[in-house]
C-alpha positions as CSV (number, residue, x, y, z in Angstrom):
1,X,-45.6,42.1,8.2
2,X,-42.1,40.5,7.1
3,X,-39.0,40.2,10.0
4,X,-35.7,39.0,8.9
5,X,-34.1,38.0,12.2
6,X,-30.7,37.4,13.1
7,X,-28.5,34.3,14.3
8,X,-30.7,32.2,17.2
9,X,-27.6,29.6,17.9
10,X,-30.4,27.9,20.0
11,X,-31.3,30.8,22.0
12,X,-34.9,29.5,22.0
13,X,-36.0,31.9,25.3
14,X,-34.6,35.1,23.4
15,X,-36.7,34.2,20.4
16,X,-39.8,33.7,21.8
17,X,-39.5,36.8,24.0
18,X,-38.7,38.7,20.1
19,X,-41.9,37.1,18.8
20,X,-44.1,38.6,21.9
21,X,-42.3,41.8,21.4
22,X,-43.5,42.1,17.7
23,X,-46.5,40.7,18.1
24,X,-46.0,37.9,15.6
25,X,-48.9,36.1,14.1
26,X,-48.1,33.4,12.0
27,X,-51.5,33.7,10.0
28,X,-50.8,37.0,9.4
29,X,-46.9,37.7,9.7
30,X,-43.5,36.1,8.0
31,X,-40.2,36.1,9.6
32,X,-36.3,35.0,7.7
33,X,-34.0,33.4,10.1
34,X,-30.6,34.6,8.6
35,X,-28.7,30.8,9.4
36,X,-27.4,29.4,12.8
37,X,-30.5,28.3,13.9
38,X,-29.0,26.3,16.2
39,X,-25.4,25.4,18.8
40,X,-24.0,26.8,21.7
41,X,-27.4,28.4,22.9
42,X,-28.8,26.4,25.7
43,X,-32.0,25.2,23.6
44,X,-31.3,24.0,20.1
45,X,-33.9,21.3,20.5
46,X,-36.2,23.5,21.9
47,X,-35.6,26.1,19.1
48,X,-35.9,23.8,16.3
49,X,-39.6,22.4,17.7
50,X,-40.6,26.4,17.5
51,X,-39.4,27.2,14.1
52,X,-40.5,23.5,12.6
53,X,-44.1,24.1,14.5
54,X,-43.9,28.0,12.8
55,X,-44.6,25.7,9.5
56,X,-44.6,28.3,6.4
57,X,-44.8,31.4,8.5
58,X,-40.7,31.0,8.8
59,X,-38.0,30.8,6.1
60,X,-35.0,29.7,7.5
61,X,-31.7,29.8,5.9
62,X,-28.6,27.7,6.9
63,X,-25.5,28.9,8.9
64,X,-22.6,26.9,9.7
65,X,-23.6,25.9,13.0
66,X,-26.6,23.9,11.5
67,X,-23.9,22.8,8.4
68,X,-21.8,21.6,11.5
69,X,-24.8,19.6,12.9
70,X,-25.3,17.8,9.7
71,X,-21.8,17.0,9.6
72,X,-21.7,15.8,13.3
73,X,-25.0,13.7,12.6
74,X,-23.6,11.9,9.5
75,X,-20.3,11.1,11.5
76,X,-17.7,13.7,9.1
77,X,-17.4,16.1,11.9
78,X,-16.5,15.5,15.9
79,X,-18.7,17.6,18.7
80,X,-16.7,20.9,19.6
81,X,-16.6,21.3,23.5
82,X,-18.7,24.0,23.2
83,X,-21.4,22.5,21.4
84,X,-24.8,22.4,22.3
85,X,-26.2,20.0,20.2
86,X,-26.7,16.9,22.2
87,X,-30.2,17.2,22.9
88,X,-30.9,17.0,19.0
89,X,-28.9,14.0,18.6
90,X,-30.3,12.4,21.1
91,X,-33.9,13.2,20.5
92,X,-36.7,10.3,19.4
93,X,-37.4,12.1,16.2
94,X,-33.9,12.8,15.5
95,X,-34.3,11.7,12.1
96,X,-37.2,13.8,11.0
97,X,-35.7,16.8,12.8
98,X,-32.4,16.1,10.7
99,X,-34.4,15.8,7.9
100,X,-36.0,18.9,8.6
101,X,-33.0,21.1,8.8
102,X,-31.3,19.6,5.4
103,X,-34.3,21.0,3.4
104,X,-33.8,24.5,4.7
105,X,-32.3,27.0,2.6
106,X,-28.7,28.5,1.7
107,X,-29.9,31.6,-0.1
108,X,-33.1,33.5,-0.2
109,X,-34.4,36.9,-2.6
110,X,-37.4,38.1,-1.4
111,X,-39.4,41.4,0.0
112,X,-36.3,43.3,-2.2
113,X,-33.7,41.7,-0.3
114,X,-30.8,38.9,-0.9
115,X,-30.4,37.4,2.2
116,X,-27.3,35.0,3.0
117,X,-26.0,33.8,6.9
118,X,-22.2,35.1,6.2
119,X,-22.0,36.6,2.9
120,X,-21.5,36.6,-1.0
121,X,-18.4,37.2,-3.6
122,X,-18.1,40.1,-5.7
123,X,-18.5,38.3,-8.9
124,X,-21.6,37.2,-8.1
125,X,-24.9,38.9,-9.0
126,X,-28.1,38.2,-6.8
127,X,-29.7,35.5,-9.6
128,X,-26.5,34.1,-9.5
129,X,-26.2,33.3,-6.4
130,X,-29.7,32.6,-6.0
131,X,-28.7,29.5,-8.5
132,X,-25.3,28.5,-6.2
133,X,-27.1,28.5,-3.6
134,X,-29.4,26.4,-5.2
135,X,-27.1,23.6,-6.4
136,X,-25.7,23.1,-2.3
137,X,-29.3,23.1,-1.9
138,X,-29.5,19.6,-3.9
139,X,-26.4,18.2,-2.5
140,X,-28.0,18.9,1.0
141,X,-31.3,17.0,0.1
142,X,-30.3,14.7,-2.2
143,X,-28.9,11.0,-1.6
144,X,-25.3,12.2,-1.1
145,X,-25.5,14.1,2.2
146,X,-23.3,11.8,3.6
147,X,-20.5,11.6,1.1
148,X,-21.0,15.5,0.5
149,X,-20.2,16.7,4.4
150,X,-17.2,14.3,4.6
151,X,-15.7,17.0,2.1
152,X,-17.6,20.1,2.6
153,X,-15.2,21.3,4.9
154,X,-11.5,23.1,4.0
155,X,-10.7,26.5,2.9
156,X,-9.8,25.8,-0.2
157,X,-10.6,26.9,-2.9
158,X,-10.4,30.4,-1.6
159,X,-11.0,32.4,-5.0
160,X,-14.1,31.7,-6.8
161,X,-13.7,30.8,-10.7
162,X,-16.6,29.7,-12.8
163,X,-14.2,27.0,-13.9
164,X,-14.5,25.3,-10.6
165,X,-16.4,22.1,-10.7
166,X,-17.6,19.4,-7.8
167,X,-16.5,19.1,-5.1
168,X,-14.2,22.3,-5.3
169,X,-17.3,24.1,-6.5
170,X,-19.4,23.4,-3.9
171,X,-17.1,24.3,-0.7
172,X,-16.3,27.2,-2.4
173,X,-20.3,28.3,-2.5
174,X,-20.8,27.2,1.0
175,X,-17.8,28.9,2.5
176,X,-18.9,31.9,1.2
177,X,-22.6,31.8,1.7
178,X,-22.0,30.9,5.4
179,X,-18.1,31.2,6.3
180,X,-17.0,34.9,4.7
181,X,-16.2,38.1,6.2
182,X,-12.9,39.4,4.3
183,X,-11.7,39.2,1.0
184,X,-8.1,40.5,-0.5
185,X,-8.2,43.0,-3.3
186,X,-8.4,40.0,-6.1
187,X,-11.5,38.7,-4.2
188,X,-10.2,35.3,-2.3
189,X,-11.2,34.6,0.8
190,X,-9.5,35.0,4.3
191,X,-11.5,32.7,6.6
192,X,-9.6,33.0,9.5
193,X,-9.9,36.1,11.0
194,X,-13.1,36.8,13.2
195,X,-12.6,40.5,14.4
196,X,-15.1,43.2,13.6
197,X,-14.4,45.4,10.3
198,X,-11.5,47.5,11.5
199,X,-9.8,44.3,12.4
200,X,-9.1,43.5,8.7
201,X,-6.2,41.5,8.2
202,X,-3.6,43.0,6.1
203,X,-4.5,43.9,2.5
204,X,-8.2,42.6,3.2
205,X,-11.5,44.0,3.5
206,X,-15.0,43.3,4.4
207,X,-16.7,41.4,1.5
208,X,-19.3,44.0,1.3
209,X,-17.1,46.5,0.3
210,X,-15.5,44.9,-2.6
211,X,-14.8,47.0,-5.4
212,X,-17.2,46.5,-8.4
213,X,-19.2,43.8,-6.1
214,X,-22.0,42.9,-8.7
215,X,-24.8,42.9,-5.8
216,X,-24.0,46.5,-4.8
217,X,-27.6,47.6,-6.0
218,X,-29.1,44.8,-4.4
219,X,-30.1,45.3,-0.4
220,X,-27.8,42.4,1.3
221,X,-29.1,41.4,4.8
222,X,-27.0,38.6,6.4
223,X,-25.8,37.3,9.9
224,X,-22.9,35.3,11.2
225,X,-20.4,38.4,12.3
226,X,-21.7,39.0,15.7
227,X,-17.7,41.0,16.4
228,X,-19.2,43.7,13.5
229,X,-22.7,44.1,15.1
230,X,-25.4,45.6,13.7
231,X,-24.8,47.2,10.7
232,X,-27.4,49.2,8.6
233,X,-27.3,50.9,5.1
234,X,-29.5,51.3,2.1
235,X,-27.2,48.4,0.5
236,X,-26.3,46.4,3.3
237,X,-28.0,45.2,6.7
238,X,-26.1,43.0,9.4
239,X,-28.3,41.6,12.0
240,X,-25.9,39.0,14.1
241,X,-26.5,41.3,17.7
242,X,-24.3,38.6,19.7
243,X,-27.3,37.0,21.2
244,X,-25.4,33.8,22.1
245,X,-22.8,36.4,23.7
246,X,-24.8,37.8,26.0
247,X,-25.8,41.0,23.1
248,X,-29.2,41.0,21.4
249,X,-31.9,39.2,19.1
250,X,-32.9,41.7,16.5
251,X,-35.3,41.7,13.8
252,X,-35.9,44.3,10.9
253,X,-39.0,44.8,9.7
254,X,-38.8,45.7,6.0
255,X,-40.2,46.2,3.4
256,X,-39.6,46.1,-0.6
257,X,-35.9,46.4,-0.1
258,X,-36.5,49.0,2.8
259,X,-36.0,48.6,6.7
260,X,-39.1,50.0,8.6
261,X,-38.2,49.5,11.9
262,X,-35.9,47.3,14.2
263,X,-37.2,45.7,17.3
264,X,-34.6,43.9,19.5
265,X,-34.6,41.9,22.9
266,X,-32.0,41.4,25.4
267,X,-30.5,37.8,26.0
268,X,-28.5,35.9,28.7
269,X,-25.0,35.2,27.9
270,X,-24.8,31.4,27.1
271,X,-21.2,31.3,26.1
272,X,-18.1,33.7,26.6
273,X,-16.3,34.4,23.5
274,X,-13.0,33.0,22.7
């Protein structure tokens, strides 16, 4: 059977309590992590061991909390007080575990679904971004990791062109694959706001409801807006339950482009929002 499973943030207790609950076997079954694998849970360590010793049972995406751990790790990026990251940085085999997470990926199209941690633009289709994705994907594994996370980070550019090139090109991919949750009406990102879908700010609204969004007949499962919750439709499936908050861990188990079922378990509030 195939899960796709929503953000962990280290909750490493919450997943394995999920696992029993389905009954996962990693002979027979194959779970997605949709991206923030990892921070302000109180076992990122712990949660990257499980999902590393899950082998090819688990596909796991990146989110901006494991983009943020790169950066931290390479020295572009200073620890947030609410980080939970330490125990990786500190750990014997931080290199391999590093190493480990870099070769994750941004993007995945499989079992009828496009699945992203935050989101995707309109002008995309699903092969498109398939290919985006797959050119962070290089930059992340490649020789110039370093150099690449000391400018990964701005919001700018905010409107996608295929005219954009380098660096520009690149943050533009990853804010959207793991930053988005409103676009104005000519498709340029707002990357501030954080509220739930009625909390659009003015003239704004969610990316998935773009007009003429070119993955409309594609079904889109993604994470990352644990303030909208779980949101299910025959295009669309959200699956960031707020487990960090104190919400839930769910999973959806689907099937060609279809949700079958969704199992959830209950988690202990690591961090209070705000």
């Amino acid at each position: 059977m195939n899960y796709l499973i929503g953000d962990l943030q280290g909750c490493c207790d919450a997943l394995q309590r999920l696992l029993e609950k389905l009954d996962f076997s990693p002979s027979r079954d194959h779970i997605y992590l949709l991206g923030d694998l990892v921070n302000r849970g109180p076992a990122s360590l712990a949660t990257l061991r499980l999902l590393i010793d899950l082998g090819d049972s688990a596909t796991c995406l990146l989110g901006n909390h494991d983009l943020h751990l790169l950066a931290i790790a390479h020295g572009a990026k200073q620890p947030h007080r609410n980080d939970t990251l330490r125990d990786i940085l500190d750990a014997p085999d931080r290199a391999e575990l590093l190493d480990w997470l870099r070769q994750r990926r941004m993007a995945c199209h499989e079992q009828g679904w496009l699945m992203v941690h935050a989101g995707v633009l309109p002008q995309w289709t699903a092969e498109q971004t398939m290919v985006l994705a797959g050119e962070v994907e290089a930059m992340l594994r490649g020789p110039g990791l370093a150099d690449f996370v000391q400018q990964m980070y701005g919001d700018e550019p905010a409107l996608w062109s295929e005219g954009l090139s380098g660096t520009a090109r690149l943050r533009c991919i990853v804010n959207a694959l793991t930053r988005v949750r409103f676009l104005d009406a000519s498709g340029q990102m707002d990357l501030k706001t954080k509220d739930g879908a009625d909390g659009a700010p003015p003239g704004c609204r969610p990316w998935f409801d773009a007009p003429g969004r070119r993955t409309a007949a594609v079904p889109v499962a993604f994470g990352h807006w644990s303030t909208l919750g779980l949101l299910q439709r025959p295009d669309l499936l959200a699956l960031d339950t707020g487990c960090v908050w104190g919400g839930s861990l769910s999973a959806a188990r689907v099937e060609s482009g279809r949700v079958l079922e969704l199992i959830s378990v209950k988690c202990k509030q690591a961090q209070k929002p705000g």
